[in-house]
C-alpha positions in Angstrom: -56.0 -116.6 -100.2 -55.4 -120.1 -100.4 -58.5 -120.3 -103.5 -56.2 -117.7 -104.9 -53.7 -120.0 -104.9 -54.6 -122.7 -105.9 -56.0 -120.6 -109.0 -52.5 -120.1 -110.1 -51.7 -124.0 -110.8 -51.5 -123.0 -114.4 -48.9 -120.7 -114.6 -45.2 -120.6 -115.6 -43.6 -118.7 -112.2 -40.7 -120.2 -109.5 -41.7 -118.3 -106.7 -44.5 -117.0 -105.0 -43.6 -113.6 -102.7 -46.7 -113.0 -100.2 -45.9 -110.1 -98.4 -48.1 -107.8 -95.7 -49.9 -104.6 -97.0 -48.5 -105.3 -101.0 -49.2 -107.1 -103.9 -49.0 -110.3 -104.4 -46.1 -111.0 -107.0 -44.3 -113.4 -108.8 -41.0 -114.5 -110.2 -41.6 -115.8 -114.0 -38.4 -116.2 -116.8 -36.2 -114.8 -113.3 -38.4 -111.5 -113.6 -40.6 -110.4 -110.5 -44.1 -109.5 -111.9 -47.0 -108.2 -109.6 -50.5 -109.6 -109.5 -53.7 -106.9 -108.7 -54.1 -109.3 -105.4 -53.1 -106.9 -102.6 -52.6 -109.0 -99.4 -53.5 -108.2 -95.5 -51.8 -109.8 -92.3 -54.7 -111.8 -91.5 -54.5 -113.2 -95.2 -50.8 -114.5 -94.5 -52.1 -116.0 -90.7 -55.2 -117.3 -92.4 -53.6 -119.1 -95.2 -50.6 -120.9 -92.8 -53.4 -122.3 -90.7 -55.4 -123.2 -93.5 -52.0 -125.1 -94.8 -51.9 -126.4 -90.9 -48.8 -124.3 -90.5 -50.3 -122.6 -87.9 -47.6 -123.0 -85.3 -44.9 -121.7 -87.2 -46.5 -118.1 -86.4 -45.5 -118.9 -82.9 -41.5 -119.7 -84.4 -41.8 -116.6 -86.2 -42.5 -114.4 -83.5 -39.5 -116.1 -81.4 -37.1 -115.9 -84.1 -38.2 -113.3 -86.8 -38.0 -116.0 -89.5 -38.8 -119.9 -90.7 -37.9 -122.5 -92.7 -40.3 -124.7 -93.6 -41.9 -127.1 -96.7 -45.3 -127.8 -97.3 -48.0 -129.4 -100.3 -50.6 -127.3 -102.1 -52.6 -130.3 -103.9 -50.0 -131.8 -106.2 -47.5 -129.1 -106.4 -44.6 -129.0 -103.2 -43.4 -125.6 -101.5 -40.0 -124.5 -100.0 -41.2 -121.1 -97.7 -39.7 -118.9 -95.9 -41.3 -116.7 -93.3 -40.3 -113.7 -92.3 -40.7 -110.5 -90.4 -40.2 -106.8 -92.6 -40.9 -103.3 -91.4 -44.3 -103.8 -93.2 -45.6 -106.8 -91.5 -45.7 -110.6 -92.1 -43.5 -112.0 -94.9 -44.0 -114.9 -97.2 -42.4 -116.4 -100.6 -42.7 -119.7 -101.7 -40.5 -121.9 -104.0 -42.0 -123.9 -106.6 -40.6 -127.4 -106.3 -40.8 -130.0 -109.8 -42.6 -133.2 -107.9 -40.7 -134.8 -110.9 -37.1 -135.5 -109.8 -35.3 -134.6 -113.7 -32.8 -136.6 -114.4 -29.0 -134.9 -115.3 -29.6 -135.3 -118.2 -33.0 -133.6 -118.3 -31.4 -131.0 -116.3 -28.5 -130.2 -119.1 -25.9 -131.5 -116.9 -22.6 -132.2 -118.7 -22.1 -136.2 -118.8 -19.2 -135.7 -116.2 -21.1 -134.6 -113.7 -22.8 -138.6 -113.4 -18.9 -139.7 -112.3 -19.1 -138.0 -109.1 -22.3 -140.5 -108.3 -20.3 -143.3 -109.1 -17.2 -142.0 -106.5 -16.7 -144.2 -103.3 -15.4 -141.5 -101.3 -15.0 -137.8 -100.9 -16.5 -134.5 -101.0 -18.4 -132.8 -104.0 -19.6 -129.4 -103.7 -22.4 -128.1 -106.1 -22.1 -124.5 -106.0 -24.0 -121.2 -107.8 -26.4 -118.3 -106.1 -30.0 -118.7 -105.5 -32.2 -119.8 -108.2 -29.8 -122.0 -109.8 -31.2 -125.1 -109.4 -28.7 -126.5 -107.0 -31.4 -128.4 -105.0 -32.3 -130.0 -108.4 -29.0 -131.0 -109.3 -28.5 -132.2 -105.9 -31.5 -134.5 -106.1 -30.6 -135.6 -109.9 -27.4 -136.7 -108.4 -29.4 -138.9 -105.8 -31.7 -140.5 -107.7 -29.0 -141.3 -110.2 -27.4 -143.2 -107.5 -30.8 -144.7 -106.3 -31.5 -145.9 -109.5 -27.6 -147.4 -110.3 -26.1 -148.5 -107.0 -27.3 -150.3 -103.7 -26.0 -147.6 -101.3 -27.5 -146.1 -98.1 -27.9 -142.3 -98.9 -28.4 -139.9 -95.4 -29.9 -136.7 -96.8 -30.2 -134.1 -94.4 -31.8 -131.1 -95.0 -33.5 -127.4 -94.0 -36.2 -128.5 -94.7 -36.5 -131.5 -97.3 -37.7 -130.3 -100.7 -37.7 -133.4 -102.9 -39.2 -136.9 -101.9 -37.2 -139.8 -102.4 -38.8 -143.6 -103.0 -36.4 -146.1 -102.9 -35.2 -148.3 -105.6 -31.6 -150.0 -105.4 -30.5 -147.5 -102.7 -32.3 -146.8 -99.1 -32.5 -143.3 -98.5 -32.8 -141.7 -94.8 -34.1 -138.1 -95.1 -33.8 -135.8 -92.1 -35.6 -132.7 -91.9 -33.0 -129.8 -89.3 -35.6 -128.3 -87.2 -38.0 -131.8 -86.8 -36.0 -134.9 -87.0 -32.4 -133.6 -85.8 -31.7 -130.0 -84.0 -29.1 -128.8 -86.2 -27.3 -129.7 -89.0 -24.1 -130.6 -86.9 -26.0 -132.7 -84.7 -27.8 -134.4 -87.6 -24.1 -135.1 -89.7 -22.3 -136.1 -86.9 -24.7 -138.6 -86.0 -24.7 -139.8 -89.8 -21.4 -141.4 -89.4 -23.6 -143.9 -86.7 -25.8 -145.1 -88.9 -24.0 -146.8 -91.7 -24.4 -144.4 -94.6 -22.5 -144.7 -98.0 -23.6 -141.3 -99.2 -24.3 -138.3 -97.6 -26.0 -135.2 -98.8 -25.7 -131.9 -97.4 -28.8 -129.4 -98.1 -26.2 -126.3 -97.7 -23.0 -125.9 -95.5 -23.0 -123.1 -93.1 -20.8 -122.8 -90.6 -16.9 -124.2 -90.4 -18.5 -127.3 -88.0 -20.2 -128.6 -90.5 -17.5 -128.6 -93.3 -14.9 -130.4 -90.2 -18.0 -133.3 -90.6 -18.2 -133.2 -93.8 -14.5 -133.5 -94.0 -14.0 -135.9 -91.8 -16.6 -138.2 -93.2 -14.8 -138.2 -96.7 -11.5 -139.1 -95.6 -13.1 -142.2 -93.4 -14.1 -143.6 -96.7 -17.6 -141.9 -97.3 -19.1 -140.0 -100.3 -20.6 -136.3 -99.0 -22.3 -133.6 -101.5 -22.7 -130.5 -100.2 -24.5 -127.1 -101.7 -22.8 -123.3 -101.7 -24.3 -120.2 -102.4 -21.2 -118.8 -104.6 -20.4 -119.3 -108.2 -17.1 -120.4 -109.4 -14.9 -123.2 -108.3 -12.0 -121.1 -106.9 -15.3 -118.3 -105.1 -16.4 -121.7 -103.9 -13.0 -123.1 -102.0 -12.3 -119.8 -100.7 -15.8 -119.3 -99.4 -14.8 -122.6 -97.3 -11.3 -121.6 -96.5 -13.0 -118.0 -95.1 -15.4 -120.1 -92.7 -12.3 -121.0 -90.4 -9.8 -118.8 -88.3 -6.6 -117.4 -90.3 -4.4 -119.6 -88.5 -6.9 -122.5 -89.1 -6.4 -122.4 -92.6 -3.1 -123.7 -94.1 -4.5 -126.8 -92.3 -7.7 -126.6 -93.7 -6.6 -126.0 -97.1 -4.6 -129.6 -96.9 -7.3 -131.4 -95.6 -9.9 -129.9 -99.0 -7.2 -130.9 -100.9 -7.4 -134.5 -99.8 -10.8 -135.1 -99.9 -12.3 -132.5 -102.8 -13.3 -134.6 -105.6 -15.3 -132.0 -107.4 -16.9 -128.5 -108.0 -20.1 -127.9 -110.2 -21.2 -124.8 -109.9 -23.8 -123.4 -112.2 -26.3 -120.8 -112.8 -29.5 -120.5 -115.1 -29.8 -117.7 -118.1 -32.4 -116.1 -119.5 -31.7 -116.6 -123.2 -33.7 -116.0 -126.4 -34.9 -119.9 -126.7 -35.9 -119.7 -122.6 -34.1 -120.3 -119.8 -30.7 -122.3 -119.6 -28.4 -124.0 -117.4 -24.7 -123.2 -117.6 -22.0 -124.8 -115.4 -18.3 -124.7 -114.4 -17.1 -128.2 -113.9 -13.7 -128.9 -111.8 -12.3 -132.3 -111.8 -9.9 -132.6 -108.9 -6.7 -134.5 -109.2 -2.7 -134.4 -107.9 -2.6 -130.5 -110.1 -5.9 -129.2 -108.0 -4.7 -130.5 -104.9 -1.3 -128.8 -105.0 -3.2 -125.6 -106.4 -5.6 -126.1 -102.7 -2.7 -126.7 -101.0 -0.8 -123.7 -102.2 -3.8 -121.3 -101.9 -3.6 -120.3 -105.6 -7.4 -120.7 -106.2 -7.2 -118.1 -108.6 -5.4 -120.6 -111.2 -8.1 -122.8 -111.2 -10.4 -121.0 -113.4 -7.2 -121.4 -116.3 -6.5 -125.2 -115.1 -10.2 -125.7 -116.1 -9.6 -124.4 -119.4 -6.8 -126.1 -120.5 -8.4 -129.4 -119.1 -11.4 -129.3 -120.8 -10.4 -132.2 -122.9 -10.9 -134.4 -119.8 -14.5 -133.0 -119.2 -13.8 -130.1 -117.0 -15.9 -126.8 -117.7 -15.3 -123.2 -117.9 -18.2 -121.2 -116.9 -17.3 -117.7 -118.9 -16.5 -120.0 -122.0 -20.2 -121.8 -121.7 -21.4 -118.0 -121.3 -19.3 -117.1 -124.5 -20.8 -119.7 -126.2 -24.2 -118.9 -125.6 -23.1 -115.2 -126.9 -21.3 -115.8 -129.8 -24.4 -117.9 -130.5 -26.5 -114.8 -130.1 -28.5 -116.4 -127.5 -28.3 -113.8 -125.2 -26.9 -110.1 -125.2 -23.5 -108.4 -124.2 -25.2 -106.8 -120.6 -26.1 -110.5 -119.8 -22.9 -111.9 -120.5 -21.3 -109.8 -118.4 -23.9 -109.8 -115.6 -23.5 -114.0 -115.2 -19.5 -113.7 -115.8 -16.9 -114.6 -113.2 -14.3 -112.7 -115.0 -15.3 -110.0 -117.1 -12.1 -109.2 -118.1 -11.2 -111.7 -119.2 -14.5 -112.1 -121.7 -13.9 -108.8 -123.2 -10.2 -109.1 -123.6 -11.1 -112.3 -125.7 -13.8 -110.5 -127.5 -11.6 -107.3 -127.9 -15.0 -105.0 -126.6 -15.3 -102.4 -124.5 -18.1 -101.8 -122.6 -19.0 -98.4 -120.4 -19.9 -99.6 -116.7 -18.3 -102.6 -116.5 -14.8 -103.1 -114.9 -12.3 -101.0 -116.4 -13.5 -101.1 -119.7 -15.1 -97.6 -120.8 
């Protein structure tokens, strides 16, 4: 199994899905496509050893899945293993050793001035596959390269290596250098940090942190699995108790210095990155504050003269430029209502149009 894969070093594919009694597949342009290489348990247990994962089979018993990263020659892994009513589980994310910078990335220009904030909390947001963790680490190295800062990244598990250069950067692995990502961000705040990076917030404990360490004068970017700047405050809004919340939603309002939030398309010319940029100011925080997320998406468009960017327009754009089709326009949009109103289409199976 693992001369198998290192066979595959020449191909174009993002993930690797290793699964017991099927065929090996891949995940190439966003599409799954299966190889003839039909896999057994012993070829999942025989190729974590051979990787000297061999313990995590113990984890995976104990808790039915794992997190973990690992190095295949030159080329770095994010894996998950898992338990499925077939047997053992396994996929693997192909990670670039090459840390792009925004602008290799096709990041809007804006996006650098959150890397040069002092303070506050910026949330890069968009479903998996996006390339938040890219973004994430474009946004670090932009710093390490700029500013002498410390930068705390903490992380489940650590995906890309960071040398440094102007910065120092502390990298904690949840699981192996801190128990949980609460323990691991509240202990942050002890060890002098000027930025501090968030692999993904979970739980309404570790946005309180988060929070906290903002408004005491530190910068904090955290990753989302939503898409959408008002999805992506509500998603933290929902993490806390209903009576929780109008004090929650004043705090975000303080602190929130941002939203980019983005997702990658298939188009005709390859795959492309399109983003929804929110710039907060006095407007967004009263917006927060009055729980009328739902206006942001129309503050972002009449504010785009400032930088800010609307995800369904990019997505129009790339239509309108015949880039990609009507089904995928809709499938990536946040409103698709409001595209087709524009558009003046109807389309069967979508919304109310029919």
């Amino acid at each position: 199994m693992l001369d198998y894969l290192r066979g595959m070093d020449g191909l174009d594919y993002s993930d690797i899905h290793i699964r017991e009694g099927k065929r090996m597949a891949l995940r190439q342009a966003g599409t799954i496509v299966k190889t003839d290489r039909w896999v057994s348990g012993q070829d999942i247990v025989g190729l974590m050893e051979d990787l000297g994962q061999g313990g995590l089979l113990d984890r995976l018993e104990a808790s039915g899945e794992v997190d973990f990263s690992m190095e295949l020659g030159e080329t770095r892994f994010r894996g998950n293993l898992f338990m499925e009513r077939s047997g053992i589980g396994l996929v693997l994310r192909r990670i670039n050793s090459h840390i792009r910078s925004l602008e290799e990335l096709g990041l809007p220009r804006i996006v650098a001035d959150f890397a040069r904030m002092t303070s506050g909390l910026v949330l890069i947001t968009g479903p998996t596959g996006s390339g938040k963790s890219s973004s994430l680490a474009g946004l670090v190295e932009y710093i390490n390269l700029n500013f002498a800062k410390h930068i705390i990244c903490i992380e489940d598990p650590i995906e890309y290596y960071h040398e440094d250069k102007r910065s120092i950067i502390s990298q904690r692995e949840v699981g192996l250098d801190s128990a949980s990502f609460e323990n691991a961000l509240k202990y942050s705040l002890r060890q002098d940090p000027d930025v501090i990076v968030i692999g993904e917030v979970r739980d309404q404990e570790t946005v309180k942190i988060a929070m906290r360490a903002a408004e005491t004068g530190h910068l904090c970017f955290c990753t989302l699995h939503t898409l959408g700047a008002g999805a992506s405050v509500e998603r933290l809004i929902d993490m806390f108790d209903p009576e929780d919340q109008s004090k929650v939603r004043s705090q975000l309002a303080m602190v929130l210095r941002g939203i980019v939030s983005q997702q990658l398309i298939q188009t005709s010319e390859g795959r492309r990155l399109v983003v929804e940029v929110l710039l907060c100011d006095k407007s967004t925080a009263n917006i927060l504050k009055e729980g009328k997320t739902d206006q942001l998406a129309n503050y972002i468009l009449t504010n785009r003269s400032r930088g800010m960017e609307s995800m369904d327009e990019n997505l129009l754009a790339l239509y309108d430029s015949k880039l990609i089709v009507l089904d995928s326009l809709l499938d990536h949009a946040i409103d698709q209502d409001y595209l087709m109103k524009k558009r003046g289409k109807a389309k069967e199976g979508y919304g109310l149009w029919g």
